[in-house]
N, C-alpha and C positions, 0 to 999 in steps of 0.2 A: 504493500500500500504506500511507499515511499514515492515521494516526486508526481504522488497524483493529484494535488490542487494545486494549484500557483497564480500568479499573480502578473502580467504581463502586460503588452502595452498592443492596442492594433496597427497592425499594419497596411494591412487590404480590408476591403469591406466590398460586399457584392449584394446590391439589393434584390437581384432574379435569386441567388443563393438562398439566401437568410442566411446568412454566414460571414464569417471574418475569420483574416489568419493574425495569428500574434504574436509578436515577439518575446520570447522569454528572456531576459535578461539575463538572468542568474543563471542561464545553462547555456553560455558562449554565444548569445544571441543564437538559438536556434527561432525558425520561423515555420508556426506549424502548419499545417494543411487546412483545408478550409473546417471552422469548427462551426457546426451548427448551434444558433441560438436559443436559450431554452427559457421563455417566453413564461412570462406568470400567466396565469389566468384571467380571462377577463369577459365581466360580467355589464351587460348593457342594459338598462333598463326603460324599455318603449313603454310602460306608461307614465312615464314624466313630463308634464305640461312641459318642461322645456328641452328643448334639443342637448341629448349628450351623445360628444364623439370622442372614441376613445379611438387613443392611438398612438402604438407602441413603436420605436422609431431604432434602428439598427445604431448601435455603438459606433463615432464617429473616430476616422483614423489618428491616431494621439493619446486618444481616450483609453486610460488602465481598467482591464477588465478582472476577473474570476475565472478560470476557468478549470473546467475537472477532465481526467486525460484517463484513459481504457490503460489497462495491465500492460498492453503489447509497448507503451510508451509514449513519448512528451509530443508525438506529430498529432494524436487522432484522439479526441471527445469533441467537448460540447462549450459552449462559453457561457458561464452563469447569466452574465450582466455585467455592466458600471462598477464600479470599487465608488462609494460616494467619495465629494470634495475630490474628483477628477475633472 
């Protein structure tokens, strides 16, 4: 279970993806493969007299994210989100 959450910066961002690759720093700048976004849930409510639109927006390149990474190693999971105060 070592080396499987980390803390990283994006590098690429692809909106047809939903995905972003990121730069690990602490591991020789490795640059992972594309990680898919793992999206809270999100709950809209159409009977509200006023209009709500919700809408969740891909971590922008710069931006330090989360992410959690598969046994096989540091290239291939998923990116939590945002790391706040980035």
């Amino acid at each position: 279970m070592r080396n499987q959450i980390r803390v990283g910066t994006v590098s690429t961002r692809s909106e047809e993806r939903q995905a972003v690759k990121v730069v690990i720093e602490d591991q020789e700048d490795l640059v992972t493969d594309w990680l898919q976004i793992i999206y809270p849930p999100v709950r809209v409510i159409t009977d509200s007299p006023v209009a709500v639109r919700m809408e969740v927006q891909l971590p922008a390149v710069g931006e330090t994210v989360l992410c959690v990474f598969l046994s096989s190693g540091l290239e291939t999971g998923y990116c939590l989100g945002r790391v706040g105060g980035t």
